[in-house]
Backbone bond lengths (Angstrom), bond angles and torsions (degrees), N, CA, C in turn:
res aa  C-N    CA-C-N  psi(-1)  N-CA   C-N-CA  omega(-1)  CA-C   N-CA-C  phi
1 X - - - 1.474 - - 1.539 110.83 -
2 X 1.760 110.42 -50.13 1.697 104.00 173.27 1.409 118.51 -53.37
3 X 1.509 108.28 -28.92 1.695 105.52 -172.39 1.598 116.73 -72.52
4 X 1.586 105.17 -44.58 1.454 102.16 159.59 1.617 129.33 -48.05
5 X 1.260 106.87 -47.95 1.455 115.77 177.47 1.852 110.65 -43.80
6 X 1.438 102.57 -45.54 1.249 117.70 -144.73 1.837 89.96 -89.97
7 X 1.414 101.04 -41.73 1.817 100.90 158.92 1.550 109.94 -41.17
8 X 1.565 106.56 -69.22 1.250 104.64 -159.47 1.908 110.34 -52.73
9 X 1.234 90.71 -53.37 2.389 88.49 -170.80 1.020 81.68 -57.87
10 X 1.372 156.13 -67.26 1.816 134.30 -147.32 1.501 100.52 -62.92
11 X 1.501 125.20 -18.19 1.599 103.67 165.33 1.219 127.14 -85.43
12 X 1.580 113.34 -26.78 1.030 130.27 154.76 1.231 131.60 -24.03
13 X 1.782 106.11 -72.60 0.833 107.87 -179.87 2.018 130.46 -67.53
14 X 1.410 89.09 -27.06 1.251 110.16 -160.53 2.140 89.99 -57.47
15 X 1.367 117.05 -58.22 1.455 129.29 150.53 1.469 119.51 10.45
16 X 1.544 99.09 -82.00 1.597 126.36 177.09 0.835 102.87 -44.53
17 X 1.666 121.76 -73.39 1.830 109.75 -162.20 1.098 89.06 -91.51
18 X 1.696 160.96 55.03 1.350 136.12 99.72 1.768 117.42 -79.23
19 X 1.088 117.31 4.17 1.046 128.36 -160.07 2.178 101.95 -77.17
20 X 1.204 121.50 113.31 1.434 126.58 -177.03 1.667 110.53 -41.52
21 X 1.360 103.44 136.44 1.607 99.68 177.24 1.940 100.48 -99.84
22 X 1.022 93.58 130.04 1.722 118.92 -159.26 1.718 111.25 -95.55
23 X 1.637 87.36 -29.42 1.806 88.57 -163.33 1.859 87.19 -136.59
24 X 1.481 105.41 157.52 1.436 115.06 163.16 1.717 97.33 -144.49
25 X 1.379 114.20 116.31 1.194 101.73 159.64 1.891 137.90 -138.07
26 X 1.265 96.13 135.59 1.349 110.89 -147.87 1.994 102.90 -70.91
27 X 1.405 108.22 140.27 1.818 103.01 133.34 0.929 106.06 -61.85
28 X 2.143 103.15 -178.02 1.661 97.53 -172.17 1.926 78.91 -135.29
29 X 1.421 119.78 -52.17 1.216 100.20 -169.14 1.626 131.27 -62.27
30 X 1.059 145.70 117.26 1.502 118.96 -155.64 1.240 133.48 100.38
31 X 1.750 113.66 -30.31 0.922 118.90 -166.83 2.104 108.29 -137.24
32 X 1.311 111.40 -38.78 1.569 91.13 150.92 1.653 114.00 -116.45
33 X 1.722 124.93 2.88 1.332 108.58 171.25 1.657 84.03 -130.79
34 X 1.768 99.52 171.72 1.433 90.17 -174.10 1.464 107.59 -93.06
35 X 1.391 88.74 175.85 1.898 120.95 178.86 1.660 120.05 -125.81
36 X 1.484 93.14 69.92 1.654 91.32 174.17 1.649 103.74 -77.78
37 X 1.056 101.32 53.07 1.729 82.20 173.06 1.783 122.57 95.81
38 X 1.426 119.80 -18.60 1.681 135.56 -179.27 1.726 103.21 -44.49
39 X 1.140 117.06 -35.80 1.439 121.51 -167.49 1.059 102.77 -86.71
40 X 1.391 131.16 -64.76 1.507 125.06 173.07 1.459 123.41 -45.58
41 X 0.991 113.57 -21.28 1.595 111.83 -172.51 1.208 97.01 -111.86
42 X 1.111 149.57 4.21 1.555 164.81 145.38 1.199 104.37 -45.67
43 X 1.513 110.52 -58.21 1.664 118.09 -156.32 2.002 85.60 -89.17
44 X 1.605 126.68 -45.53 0.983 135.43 -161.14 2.072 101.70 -57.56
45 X 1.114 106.39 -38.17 1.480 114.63 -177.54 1.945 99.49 -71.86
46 X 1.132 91.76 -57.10 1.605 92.25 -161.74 1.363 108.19 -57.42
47 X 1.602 126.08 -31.33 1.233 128.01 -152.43 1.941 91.86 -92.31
48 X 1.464 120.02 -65.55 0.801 111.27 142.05 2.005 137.42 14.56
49 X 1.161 93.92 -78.78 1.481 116.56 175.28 1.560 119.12 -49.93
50 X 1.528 97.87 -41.53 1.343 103.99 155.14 1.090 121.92 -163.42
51 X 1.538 87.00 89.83 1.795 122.60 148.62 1.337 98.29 47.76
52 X 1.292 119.37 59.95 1.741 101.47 168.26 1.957 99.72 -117.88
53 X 1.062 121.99 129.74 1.503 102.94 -167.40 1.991 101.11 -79.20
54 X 1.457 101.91 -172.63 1.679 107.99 -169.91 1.583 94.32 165.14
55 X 1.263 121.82 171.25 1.454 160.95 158.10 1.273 95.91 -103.82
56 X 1.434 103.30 152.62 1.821 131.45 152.79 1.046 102.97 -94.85
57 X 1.376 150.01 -10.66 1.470 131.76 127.53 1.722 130.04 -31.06
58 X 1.518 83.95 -45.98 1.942 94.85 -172.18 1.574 89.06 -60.54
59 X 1.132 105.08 -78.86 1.419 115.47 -153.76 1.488 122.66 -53.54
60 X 1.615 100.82 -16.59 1.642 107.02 158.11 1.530 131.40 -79.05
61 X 1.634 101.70 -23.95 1.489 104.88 152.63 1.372 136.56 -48.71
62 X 1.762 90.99 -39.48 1.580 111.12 -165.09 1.645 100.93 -79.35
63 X 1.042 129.31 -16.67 1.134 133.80 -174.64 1.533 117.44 -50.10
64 X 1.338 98.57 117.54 1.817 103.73 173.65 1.660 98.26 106.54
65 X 1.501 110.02 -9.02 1.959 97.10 151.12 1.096 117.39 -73.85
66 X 1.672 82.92 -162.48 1.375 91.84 179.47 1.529 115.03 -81.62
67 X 1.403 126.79 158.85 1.747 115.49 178.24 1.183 104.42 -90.20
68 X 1.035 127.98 -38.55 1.431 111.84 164.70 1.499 124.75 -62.02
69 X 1.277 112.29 -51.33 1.307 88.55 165.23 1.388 139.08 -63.42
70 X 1.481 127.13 -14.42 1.305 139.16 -171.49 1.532 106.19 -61.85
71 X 1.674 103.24 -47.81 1.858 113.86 -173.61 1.618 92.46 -71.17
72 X 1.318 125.06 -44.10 1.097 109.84 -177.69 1.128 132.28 -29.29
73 X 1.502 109.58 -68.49 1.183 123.84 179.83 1.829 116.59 -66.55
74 X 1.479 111.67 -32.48 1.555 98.24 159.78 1.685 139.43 -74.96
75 X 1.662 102.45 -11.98 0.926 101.18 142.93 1.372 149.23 -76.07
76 X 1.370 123.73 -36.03 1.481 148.03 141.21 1.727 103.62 -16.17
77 X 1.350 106.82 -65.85 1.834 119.12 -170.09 1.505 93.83 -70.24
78 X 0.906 152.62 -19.17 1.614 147.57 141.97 1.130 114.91 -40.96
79 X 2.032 122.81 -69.12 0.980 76.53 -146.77 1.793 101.46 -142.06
80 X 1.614 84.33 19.48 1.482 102.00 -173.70 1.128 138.98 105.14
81 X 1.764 85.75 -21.61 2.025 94.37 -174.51 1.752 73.84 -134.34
82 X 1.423 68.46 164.15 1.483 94.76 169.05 1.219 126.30 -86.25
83 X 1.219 130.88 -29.39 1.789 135.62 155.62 1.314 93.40 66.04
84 X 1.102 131.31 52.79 2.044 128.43 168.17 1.484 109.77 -44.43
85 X 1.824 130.87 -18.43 1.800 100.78 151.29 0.641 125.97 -58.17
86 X 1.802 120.70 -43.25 1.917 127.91 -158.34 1.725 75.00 -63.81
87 X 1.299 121.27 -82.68 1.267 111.64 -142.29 1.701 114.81 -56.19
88 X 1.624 120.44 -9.61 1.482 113.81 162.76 1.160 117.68 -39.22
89 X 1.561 101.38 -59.06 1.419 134.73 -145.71 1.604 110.78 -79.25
90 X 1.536 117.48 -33.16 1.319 127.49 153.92 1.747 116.04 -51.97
91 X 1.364 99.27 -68.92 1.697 114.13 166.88 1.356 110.82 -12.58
92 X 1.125 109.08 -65.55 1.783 134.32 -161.95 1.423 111.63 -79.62
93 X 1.533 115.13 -32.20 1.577 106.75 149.40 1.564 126.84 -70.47
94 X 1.243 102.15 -38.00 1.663 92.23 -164.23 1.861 83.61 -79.77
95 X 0.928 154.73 -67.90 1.437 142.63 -173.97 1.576 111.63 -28.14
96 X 1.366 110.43 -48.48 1.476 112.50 170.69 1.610 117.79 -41.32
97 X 1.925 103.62 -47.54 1.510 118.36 -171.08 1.840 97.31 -69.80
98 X 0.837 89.32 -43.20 1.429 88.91 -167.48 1.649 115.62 -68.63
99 X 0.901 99.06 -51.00 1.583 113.50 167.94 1.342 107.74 -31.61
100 X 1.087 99.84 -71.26 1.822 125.85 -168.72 1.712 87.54 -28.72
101 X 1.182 95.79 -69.93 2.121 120.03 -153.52 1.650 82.73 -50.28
102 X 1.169 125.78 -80.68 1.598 124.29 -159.08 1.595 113.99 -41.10
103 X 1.133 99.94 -36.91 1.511 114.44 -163.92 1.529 102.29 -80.39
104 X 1.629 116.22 -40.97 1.322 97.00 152.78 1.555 139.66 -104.37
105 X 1.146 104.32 69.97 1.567 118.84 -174.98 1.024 111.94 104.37
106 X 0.961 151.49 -15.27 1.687 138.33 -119.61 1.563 87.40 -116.26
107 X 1.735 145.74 42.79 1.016 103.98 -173.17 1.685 74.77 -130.27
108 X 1.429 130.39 112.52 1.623 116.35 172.66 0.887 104.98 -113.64
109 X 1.822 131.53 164.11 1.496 137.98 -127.14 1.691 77.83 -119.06
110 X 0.951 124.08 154.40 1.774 122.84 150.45 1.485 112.51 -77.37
111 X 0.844 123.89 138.44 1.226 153.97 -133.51 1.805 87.29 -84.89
112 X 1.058 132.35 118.13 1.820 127.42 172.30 1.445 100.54 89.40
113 X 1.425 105.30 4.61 2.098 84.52 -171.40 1.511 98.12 -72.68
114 X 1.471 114.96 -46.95 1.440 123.55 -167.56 1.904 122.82 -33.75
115 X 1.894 80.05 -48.44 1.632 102.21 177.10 1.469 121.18 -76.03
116 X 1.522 111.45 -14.92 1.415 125.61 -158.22 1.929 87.94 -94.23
117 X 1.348 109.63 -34.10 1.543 126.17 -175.84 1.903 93.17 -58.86
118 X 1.488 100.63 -83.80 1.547 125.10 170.09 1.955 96.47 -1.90
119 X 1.170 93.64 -75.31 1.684 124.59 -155.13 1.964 108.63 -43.19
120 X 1.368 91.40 -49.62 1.772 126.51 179.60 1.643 96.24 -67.12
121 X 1.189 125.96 -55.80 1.443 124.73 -167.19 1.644 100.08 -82.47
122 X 1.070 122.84 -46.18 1.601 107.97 179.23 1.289 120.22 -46.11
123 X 1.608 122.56 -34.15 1.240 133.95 153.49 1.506 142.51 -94.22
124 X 1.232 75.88 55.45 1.842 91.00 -179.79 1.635 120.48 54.86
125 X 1.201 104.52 21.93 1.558 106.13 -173.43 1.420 100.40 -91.07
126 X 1.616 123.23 152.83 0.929 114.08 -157.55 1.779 90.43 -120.03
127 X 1.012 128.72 138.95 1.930 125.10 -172.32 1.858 112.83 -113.49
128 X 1.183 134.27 130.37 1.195 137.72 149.19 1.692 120.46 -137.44
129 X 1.219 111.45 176.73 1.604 117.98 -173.09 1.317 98.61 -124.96
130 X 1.280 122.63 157.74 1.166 150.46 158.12 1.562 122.91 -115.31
131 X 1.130 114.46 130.59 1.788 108.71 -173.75 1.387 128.74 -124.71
132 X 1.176 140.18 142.97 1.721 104.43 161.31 1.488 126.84 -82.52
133 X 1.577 100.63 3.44 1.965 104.38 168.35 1.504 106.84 -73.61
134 X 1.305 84.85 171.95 1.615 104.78 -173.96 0.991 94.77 -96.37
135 X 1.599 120.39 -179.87 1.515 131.57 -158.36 1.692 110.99 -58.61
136 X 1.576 87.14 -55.49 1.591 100.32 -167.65 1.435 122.15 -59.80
137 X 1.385 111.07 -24.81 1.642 122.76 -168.64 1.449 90.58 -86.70
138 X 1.314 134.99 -40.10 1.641 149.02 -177.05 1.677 92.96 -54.41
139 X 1.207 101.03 -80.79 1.733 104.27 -171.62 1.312 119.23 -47.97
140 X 1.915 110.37 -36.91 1.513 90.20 163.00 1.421 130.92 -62.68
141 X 1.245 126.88 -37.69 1.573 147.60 176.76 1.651 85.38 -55.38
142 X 1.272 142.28 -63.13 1.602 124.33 -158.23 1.040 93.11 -75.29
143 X 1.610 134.06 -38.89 1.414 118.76 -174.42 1.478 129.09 -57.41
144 X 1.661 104.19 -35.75 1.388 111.15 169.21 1.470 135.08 -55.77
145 X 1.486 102.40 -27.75 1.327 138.01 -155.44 1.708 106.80 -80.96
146 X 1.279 100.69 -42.66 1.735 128.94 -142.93 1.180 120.52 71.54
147 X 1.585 107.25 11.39 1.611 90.76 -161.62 1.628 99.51 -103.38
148 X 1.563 123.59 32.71 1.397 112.07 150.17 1.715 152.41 -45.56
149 X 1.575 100.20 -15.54 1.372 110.99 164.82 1.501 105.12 -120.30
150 X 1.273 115.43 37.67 1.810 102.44 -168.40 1.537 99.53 -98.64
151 X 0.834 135.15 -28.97 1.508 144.58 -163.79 1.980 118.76 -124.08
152 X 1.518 107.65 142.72 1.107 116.65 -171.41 1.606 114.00 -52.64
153 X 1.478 122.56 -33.58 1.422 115.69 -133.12 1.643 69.98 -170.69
154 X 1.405 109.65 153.26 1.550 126.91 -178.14 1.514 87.99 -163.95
155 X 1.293 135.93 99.29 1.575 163.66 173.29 1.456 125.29 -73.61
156 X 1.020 120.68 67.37 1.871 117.17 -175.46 1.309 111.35 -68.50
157 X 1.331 113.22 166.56 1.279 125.50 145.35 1.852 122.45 -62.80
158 X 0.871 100.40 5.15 1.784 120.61 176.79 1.473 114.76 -97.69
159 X 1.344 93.25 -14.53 2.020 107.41 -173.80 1.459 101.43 -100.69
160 X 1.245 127.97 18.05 1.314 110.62 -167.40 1.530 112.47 -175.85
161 X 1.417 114.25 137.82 1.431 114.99 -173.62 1.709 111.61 -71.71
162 X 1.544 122.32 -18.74 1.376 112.63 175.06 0.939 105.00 -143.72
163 X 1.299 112.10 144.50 2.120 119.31 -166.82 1.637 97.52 -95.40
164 X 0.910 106.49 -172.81 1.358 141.14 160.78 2.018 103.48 -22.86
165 X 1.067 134.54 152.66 1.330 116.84 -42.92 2.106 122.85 -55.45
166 X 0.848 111.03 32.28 1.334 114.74 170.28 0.783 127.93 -65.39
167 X 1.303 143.03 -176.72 1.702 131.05 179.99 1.735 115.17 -117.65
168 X 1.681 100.91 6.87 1.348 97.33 -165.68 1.244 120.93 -78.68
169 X 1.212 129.31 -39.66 1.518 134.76 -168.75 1.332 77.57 -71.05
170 X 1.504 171.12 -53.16 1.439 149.70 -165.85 1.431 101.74 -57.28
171 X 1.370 116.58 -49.65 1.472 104.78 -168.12 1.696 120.35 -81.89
172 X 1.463 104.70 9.64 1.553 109.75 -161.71 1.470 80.74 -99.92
173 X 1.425 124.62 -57.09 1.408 128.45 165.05 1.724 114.14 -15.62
174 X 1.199 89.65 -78.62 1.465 109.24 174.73 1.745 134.11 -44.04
175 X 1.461 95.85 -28.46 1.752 105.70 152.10 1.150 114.78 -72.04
176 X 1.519 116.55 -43.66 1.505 102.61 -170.32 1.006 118.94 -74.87
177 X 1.526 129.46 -28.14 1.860 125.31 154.08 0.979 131.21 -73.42
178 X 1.628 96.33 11.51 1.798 97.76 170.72 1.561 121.76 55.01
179 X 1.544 115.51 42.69 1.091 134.38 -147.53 1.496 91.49 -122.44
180 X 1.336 148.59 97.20 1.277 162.44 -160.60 2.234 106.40 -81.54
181 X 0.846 103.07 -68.07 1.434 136.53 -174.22 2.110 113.02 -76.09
182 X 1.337 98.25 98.26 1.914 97.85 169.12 1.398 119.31 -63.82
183 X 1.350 99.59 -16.05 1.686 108.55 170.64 1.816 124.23 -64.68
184 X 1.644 104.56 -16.40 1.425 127.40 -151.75 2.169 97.31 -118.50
185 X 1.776 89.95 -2.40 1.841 98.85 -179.53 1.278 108.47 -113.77
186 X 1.653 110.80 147.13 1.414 116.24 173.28 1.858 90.57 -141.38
187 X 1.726 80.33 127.72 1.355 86.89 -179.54 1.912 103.22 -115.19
188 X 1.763 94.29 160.73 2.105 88.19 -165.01 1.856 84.24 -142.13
189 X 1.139 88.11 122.92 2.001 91.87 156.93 1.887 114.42 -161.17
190 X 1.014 122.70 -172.95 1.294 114.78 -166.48 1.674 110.62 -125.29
191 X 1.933 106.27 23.65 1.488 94.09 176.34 1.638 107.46 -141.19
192 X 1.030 120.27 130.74 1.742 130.06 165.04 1.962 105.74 10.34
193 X 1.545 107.84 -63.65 1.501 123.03 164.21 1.667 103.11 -45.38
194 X 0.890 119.72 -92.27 1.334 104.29 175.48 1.693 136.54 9.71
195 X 1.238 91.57 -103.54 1.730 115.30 142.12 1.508 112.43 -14.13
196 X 1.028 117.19 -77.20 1.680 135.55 178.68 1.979 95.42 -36.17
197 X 1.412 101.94 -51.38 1.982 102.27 -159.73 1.346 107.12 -82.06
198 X 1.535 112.29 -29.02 1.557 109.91 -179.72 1.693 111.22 -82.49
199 X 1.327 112.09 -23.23 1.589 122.39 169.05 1.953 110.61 -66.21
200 X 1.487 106.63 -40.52 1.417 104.05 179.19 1.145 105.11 -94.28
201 X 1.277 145.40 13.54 1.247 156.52 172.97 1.751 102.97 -102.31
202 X 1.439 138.30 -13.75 0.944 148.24 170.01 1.850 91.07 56.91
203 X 1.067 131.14 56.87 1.660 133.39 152.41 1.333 115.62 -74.82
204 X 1.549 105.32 151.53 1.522 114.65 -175.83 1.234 108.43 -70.40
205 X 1.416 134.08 -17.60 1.504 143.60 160.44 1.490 114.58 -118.80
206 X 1.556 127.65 152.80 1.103 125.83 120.10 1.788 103.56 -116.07
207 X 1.473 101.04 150.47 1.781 112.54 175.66 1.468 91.52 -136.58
208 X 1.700 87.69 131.80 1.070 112.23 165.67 1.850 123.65 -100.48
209 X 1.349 113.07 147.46 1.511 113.89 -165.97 1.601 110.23 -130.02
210 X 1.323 108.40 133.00 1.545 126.67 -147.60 1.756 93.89 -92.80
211 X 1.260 108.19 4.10 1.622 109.58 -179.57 1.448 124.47 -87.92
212 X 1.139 96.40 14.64 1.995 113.45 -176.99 1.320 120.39 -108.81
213 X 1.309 124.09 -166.03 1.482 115.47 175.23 1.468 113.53 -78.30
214 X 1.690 113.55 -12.52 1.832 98.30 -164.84 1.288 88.38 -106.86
215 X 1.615 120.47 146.61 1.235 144.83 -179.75 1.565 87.78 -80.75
216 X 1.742 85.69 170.55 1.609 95.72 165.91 1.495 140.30 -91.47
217 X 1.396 94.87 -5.96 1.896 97.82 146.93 1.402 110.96 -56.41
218 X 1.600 147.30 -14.97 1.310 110.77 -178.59 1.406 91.48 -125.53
219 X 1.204 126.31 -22.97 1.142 112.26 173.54 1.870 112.71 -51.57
220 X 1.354 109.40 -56.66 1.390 105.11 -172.47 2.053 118.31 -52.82
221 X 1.253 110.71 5.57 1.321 115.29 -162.45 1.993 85.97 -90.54
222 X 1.647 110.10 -20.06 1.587 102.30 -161.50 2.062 103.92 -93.82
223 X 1.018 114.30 168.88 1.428 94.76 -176.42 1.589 111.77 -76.19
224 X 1.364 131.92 162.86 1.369 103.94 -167.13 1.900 80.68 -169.38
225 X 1.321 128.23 167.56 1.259 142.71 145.21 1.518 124.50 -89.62
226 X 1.031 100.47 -23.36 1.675 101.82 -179.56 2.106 105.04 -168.69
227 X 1.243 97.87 148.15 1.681 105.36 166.02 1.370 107.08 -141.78
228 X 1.661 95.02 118.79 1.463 102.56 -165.56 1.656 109.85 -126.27
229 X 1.322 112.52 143.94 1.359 109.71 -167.42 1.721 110.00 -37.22
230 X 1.561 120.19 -68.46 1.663 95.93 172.31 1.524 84.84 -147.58
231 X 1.306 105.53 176.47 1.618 113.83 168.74 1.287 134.14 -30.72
232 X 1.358 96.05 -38.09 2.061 101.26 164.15 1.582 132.37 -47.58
233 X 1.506 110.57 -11.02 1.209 145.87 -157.40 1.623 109.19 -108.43
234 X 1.655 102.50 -11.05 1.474 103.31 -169.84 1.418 121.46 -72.11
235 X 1.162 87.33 -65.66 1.583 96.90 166.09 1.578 139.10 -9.76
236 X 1.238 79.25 -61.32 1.844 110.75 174.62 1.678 98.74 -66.55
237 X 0.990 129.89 -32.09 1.348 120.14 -144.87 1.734 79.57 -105.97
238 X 0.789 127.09 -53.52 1.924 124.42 172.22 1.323 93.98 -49.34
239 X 1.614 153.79 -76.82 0.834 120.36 -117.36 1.680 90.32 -101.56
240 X 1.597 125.43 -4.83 1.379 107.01 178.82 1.541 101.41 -99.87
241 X 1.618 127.74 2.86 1.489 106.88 158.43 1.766 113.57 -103.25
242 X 1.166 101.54 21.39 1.611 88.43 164.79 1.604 116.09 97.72
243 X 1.720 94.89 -1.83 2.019 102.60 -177.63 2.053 112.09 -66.03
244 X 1.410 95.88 -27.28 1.452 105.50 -178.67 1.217 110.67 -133.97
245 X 1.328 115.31 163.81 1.741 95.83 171.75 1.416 112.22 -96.93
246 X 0.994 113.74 135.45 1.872 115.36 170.38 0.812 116.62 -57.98
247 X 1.758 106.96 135.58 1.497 129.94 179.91 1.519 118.77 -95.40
248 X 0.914 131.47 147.50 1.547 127.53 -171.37 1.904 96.54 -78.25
């Protein structure tokens, strides 16, 4: 009876990892445009502004939630309540800060994402992002980009009752490519959160990307399949573990 059993999961398994990867879906801050820092000092101005205390440690942890929820909760650790004006009213500054920066220039592509995009779609791969911005800050970033029609599914923190580390914006993704199977997803971003959503999302990948603020001392502490200098790197890394087949 064990030997059958033990037949059957080795076919099983063998299945799974032949099984086609269908979906790739990206963060965006950090991980296909850069992040010198705009987000942290986003939240650092607004919070600031009014008097809510924090570290740039905290808020680099927090990185890759939701922004609303992030003030939330530092407002909350103040003062007990949650006070949902203060935290409007915070919201609406750091979006202002942030806004500002994208709108004037501030939004640059990482370097290979474009081609790394290219690469995925020639082979039937299907691409979306997940974010912790809200719609509007998202659409400006694709607008800047061109890459407003490039991808299936573009995932806010506006789409969903819990951000990051949650698993939902993966699976909201994942309806919209009509993508059935976590075995058939590879998810890529450049922060601890990240890691955390594609792990509770049970995906056949999470990849982590060295193009953000967290080095790979902390990244490697989250569960992960690979940490690779940035997305330009993907490619390579599918086709020498077996995600696609290599092309001459």
């Amino acid at each position: 009876m064990w030997r059958q059993f033990r037949g059957w999961f080795a076919i099983v398994t063998i299945v799974i990892r032949m099984s086609p990867i269908k979906l790739v879906i990206f963060d965006i801050a950090g991980t296909i445009i850069a992040d010198h820092g705009e987000v942290v000092r986003a939240f650092s101005g607004a919070l600031t502004e009014h008097r809510v205390p924090f570290t740039d440690a905290e808020l680099a942890e927090w990185k890759g939630a939701s922004k609303r929820e992030v003030i939330r909760r530092f407002v909350s650790r103040e003062s007990g309540l949650q006070q949902e004006e203060r935290v409007e009213k915070i919201y609406a500054a750091f979006r202002a800060i942030l806004e500002t920066h994208y709108r004037n220039g501030g939004v640059e592509p990482i370097p290979g994402a474009s081609e790394t995009f290219a690469w995925l779609s020639a082979r039937g791969i299907q691409i979306a992002t997940t974010t912790g911005f809200n719609r509007e800050v998202t659409e400006l970033i694709l607008e800047r980009t061109g890459w407003q029609d490039r991808f299936v599914a573009n995932i806010t923190s506006s789409d969903v009752r819990m951000g990051r580390p949650a698993p939902y914006m993966i699976f909201r993704a994942m309806e919209a490519a009509g993508v059935t199977s976590v075995r058939e997803v590879i998810n890529v971003g450049d922060t601890p959160l990240d890691l955390q959503a594609a792990a509770n999302a049970a995906l056949r990948a999470g990849i982590g990307v060295l193009s953000g603020l967290h080095g790979k001392e902390r990244l490697e502490r989250e569960p992960h399949a690979a940490l690779l200098p940035s997305v330009a790197e993907l490619p390579a890394w599918m086709e020498q573990n077996g995600f696609v087949p290599a092309q001459g």
